[in-house]
N, C-alpha and C positions, 0 to 999 in steps of 0.2 A: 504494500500500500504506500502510496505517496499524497504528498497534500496540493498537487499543482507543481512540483519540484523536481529534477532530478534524486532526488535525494530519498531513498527508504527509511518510509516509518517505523524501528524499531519501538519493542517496549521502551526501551530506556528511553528513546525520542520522545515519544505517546506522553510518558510519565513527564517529561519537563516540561513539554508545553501546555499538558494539563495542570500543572502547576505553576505554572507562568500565566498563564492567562486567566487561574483562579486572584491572581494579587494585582493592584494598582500601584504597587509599590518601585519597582522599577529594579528587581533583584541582584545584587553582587552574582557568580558565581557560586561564590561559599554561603551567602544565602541560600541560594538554589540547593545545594548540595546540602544542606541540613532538612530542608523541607520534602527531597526527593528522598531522602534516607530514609523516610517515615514509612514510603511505600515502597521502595527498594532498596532494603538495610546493609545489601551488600555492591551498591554501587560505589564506585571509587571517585574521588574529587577529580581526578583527573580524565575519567570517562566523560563526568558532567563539563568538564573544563574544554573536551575535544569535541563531544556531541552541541555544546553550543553553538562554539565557533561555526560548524559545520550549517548547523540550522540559520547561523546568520548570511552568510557564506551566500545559502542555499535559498534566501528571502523568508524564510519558515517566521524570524521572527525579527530583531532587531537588535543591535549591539550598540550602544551607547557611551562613545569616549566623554566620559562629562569633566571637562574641567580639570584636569590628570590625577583626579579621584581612579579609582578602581573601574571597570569596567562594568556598568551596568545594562540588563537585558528587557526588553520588551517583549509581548507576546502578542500585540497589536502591532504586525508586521505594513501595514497600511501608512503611506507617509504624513510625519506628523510631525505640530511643534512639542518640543518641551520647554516646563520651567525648572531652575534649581534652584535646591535654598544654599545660598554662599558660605550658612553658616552648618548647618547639622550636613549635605547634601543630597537632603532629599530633593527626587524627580517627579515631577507630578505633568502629564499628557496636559497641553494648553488647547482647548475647541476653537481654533482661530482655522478658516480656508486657509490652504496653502498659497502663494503669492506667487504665482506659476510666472508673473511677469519680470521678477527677482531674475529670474532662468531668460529669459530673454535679454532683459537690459545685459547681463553677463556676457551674454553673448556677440552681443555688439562689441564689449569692451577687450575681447580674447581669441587667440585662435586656437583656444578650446572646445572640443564638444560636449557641450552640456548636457547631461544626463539627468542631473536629481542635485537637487542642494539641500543641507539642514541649516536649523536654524534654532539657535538653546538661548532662553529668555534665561538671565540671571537676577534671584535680588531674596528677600528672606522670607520663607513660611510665617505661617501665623504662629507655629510656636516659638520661634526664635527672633520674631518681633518684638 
């Protein structure tokens, strides 16, 4: 089974996106790897470590360089903004359209081909206000 992907859904796959896509919270790895533990007590940090990469790799989900924090993952593979809070770093999905004309003006300015741009709103959570 695949999700639209090259990529074969194993159990362990199955297991981290259903896990991923149960939280809004924007997972580390080792987050991940503690939450997956529950339902596959003998999965290895490093499995979950390879099988992510792979799932982002593969569009399954989304990997998140925030700010040269840890790497965090999404399961809302759909393009999208975030916000971070500066101080704890939490990542919270912002409901804004995407600015598809961002990707054009670019293109004017480069003789790059434009693909996909992201875009990370920074400033502080309500709890660190």
């Amino acid at each position: 089974m695949s999700l639209g992907t090259s990529l074969r859904v194993t159990k362990q796959r199955q297991v981290l996106l259903d896990e991923l896509c149960k939280v809004r919270s924007h997972p580390t790895a080792d987050e991940l790897y503690q939450m997956v533990r529950r339902r596959l007590p003998r999965i290895s940090l490093g499995t979950v470590y390879r099988n992510l990469e792979l799932m982002a790799e593969n569009g399954m989900i989304q990997k998140l360089a925030v700010g040269g924090t840890q790497k965090r993952f999404d399961g809302n593979a759909a393009p999208h903004y975030h916000v971070r809070c500066l101080k704890c770093d939490r990542v919270d999905d912002l409901d804004l359209s995407l600015e598809l004309d961002v990707e054009q003006k670019a293109r004017k300015h480069t003789d790059f081909t434009i693909v996909r741009h992201s875009l990370e709103f920074a400033g502080l959570c309500p709890e660190c206000c």
